[in-house]
Structures are given as C-alpha cells and as structure tokens.
C-alpha positions as CSV (number, residue, x, y, z in Angstrom):
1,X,-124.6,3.1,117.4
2,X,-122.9,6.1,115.9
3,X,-125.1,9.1,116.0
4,X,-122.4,11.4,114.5
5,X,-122.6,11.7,110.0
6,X,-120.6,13.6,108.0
7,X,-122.3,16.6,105.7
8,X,-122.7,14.4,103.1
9,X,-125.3,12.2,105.2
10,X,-123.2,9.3,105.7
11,X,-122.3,7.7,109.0
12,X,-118.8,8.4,110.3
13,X,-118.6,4.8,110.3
14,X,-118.8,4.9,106.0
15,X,-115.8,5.2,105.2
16,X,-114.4,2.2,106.6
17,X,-117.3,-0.1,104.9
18,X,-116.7,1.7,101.5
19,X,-112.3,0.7,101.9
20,X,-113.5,-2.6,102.1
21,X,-116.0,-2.8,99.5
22,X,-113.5,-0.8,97.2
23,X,-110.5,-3.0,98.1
24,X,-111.9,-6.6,98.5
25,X,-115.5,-6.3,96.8
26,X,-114.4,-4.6,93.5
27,X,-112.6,-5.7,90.5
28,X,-112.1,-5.0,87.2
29,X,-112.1,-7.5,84.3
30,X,-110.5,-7.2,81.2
31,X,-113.1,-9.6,79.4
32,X,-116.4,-8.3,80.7
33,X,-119.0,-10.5,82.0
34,X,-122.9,-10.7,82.2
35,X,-124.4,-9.7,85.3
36,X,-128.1,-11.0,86.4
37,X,-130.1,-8.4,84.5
38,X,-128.2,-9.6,81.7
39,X,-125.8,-6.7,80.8
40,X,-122.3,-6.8,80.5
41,X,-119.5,-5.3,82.4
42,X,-116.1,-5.2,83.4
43,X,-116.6,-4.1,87.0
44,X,-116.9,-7.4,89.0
45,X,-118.7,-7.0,93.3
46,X,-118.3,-9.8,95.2
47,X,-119.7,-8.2,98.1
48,X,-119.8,-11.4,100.7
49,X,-116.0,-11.3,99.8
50,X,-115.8,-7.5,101.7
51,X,-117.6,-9.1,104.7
52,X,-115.6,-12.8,104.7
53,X,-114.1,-12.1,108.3
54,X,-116.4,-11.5,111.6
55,X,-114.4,-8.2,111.9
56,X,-115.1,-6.8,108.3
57,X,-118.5,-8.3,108.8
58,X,-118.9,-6.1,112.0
59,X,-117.9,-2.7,110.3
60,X,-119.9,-2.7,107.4
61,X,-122.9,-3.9,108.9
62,X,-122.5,-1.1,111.6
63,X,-122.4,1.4,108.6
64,X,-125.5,-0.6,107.5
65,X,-126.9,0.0,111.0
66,X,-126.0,3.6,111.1
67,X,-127.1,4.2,107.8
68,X,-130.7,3.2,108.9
69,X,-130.6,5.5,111.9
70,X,-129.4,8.2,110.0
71,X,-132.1,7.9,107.6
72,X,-134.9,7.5,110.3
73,X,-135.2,3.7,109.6
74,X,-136.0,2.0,112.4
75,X,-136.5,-2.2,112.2
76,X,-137.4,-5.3,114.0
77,X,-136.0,-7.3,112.3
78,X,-133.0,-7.5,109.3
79,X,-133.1,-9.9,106.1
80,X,-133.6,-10.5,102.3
81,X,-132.9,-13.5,99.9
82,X,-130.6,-15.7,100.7
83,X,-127.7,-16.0,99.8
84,X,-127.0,-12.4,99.0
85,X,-128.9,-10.9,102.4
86,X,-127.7,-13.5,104.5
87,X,-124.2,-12.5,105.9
88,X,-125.6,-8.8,105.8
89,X,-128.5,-9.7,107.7
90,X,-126.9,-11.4,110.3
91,X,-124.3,-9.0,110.8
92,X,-126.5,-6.2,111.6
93,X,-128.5,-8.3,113.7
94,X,-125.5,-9.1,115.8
95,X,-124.9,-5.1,115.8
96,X,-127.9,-3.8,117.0
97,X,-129.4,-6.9,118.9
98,X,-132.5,-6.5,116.2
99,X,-133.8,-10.3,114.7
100,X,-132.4,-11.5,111.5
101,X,-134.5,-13.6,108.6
102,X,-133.8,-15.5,105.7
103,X,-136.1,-15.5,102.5
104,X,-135.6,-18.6,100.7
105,X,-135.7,-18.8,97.4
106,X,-137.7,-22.1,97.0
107,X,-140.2,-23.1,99.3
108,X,-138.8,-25.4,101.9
109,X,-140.6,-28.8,101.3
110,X,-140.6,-30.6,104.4
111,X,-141.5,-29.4,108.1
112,X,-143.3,-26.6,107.7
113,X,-142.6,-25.8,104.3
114,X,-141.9,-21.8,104.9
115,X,-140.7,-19.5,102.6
116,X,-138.7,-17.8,105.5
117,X,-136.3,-18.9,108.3
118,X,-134.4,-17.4,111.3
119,X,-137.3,-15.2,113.1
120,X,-141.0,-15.8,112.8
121,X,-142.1,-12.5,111.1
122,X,-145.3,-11.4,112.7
123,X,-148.0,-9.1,111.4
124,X,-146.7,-5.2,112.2
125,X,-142.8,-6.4,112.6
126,X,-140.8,-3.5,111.3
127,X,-138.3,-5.0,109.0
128,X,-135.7,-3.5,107.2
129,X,-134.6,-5.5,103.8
130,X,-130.5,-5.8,103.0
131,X,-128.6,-7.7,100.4
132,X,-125.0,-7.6,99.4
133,X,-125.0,-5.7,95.7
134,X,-128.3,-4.7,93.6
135,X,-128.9,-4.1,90.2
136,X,-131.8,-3.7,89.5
137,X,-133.6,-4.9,93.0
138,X,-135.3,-8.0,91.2
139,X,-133.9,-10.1,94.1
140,X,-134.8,-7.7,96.9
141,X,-138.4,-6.5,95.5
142,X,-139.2,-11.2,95.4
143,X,-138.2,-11.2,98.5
144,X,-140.4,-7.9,99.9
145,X,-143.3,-10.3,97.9
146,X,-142.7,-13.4,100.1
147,X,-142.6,-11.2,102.9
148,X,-145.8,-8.8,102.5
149,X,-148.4,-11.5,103.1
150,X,-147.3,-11.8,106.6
151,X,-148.6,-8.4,107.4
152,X,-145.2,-7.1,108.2
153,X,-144.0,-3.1,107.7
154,X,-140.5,-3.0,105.4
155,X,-139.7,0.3,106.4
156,X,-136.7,0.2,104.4
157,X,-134.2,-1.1,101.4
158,X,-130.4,-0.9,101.9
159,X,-128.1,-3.1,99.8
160,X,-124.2,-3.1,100.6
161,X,-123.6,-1.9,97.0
162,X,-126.0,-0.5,94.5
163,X,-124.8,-0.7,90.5
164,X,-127.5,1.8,89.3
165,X,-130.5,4.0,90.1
166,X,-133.1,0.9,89.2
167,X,-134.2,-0.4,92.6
168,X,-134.1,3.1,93.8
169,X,-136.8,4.1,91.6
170,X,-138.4,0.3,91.6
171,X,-139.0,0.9,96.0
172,X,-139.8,4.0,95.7
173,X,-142.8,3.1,93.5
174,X,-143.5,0.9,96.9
175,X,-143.1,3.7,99.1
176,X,-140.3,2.1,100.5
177,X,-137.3,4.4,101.6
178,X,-134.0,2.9,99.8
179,X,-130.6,3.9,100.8
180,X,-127.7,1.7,99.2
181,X,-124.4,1.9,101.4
182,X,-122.4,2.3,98.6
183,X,-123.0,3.1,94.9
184,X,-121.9,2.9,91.6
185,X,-120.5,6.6,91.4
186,X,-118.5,6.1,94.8
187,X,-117.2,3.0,92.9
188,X,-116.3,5.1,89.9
189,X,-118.2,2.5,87.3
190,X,-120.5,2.7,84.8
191,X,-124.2,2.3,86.3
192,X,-126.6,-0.8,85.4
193,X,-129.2,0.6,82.5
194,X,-132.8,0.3,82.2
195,X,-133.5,-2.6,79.5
C-alpha cells in the first residue's frame, strides 16, 4: 500500500483512478436524464464501466485502499449493495487481502435466507462500506441498516464517485467518516441538490 499522498490528502495512487473515472465513467448527454433521487442531468457515471477490466479494477481500488489508510480507516472487511459495491468491494479485497461482502437487496429466500453474502460478518468486524457513484447515500446508508444488527463497526464510507455533498452530511449524522474517491467538483458537474 502506498503510504506517500500528495498535499492535497490524496493518495499518489489518485490520479490514475480519477483518468479512468474521467475518461470511461463520465459522459455527457445532450438530453438529460433522471438519476435515482429523481433529478435530472446531463452528466451520465457509469462507474463499473471505469473498473470493467481486472487491471482498471486493480488501480482504482488501490486508490480506494489508500484512500482509507490515508484517512486512518482501517477494515475487516469491504462491501455495500450489490450491484453498485460489488466490483469495488471485491477489488479492494483482492488489494489488501481484507474480506469482501455483498448486501443484497432482497432477502435471499431459500438456504439461509441472509441478507448478506461473501464473508460472515461477525459482531466487532471493522468494515469499511464502498459503492460505485452516490448521490445522495440512500443505497449505502440501507445497506449500513442491514448491516448494523450484526454488531459490526462501519468505520467508514467511500464511494468511487460522489455527485454531491448529501451522503457526506447524511454519515456524518452516523458518525461515520466518508471520503468519496472522486467528486463532483473534480468532475467539473453540477452537484446533486437536497429535495
């Protein structure tokens, strides 16, 4: 892991993530679109399209992993809700050796029925939430709710791509330290407004 970041807090390895976010993750649309929290906009992130190779995967989710060290997060184990954590979340598990987890989105109805897959979270695992681009953390803050009656520490939030301040403000009311890899002003776009 990198121990070396730039003045401006980031990783050395940042720069690298953020070309491929900015090159194969961002678009811009002539007709805007809706996004989840119902807004529109022109600025389209696919961000599983940045990560679609196991070598693009590999750098951003060591910025990911760097980005949490830098910060002082340190993590068990990596996830969020599927599908947008799920490439993320195994990617920095493959970085730092640390366990991955999925957070489904409905409850599995057979076998055990869980909520969760890939590592059995146990009471006091330190986990450290991800997901590919946020707007207002809705997806990331259900997840941390099937999560938290396991007894389990979330000792951090960082998405790939944050398109506002909301979920910043929305974990800190958790006391939850957030830290999005890349946001919306790096990105040059407008930012996702409270509703």
């Amino acid at each position: 892991m990198s121990d070396q970041a730039s003045s401006s807090g980031r990783p050395d390895t940042w720069q690298a993530a953020f070309d491929l976010i900015r090159t194969r993750g961002h678009e811009y649309r002539a007709e805007p679109f809706r996004l989840a929290s119902g807004q529109l906009s022109h600025d389209y992130i696919d961000g599983k399209y940045a990560v679609d190779t196991g070598e693009r995967l590999a750098v951003v989710s060591r910025a990911v992993a760097d980005l949490a060290a830098a910060n002082g997060i340190e993590f068990d184990a990596v996830g969020g809700l599927t599908m947008g954590a799920d490439p993320l979340a195994h990617g920095v598990a493959m970085v730092t050796g640390k366990a991955w987890f999925s957070v489904r989105k409905e409850q599995k109805t057979r076998g055990r029925e869980q909520w969760i897959e890939g590592t059995r979270l146990q009471p006091g695992t330190r986990v450290l939430l991800v997901d590919d681009v946020i707007s207002t953390g809705g997806s990331t803050e259900l997840a941390l709710e099937r999560i938290a009656p396991l007894g389990v520490v979330v000792t951090g939030v960082i998405p790939m791509v944050d398109r506002g301040d909301i979920a910043a403000r929305r974990f800190a009311a958790h006391g939850i330290p957030f830290h999005a890899l890349v946001g919306y002003r790096d990105l040059g776009i407008e930012p996702v407004k409270d509703v």
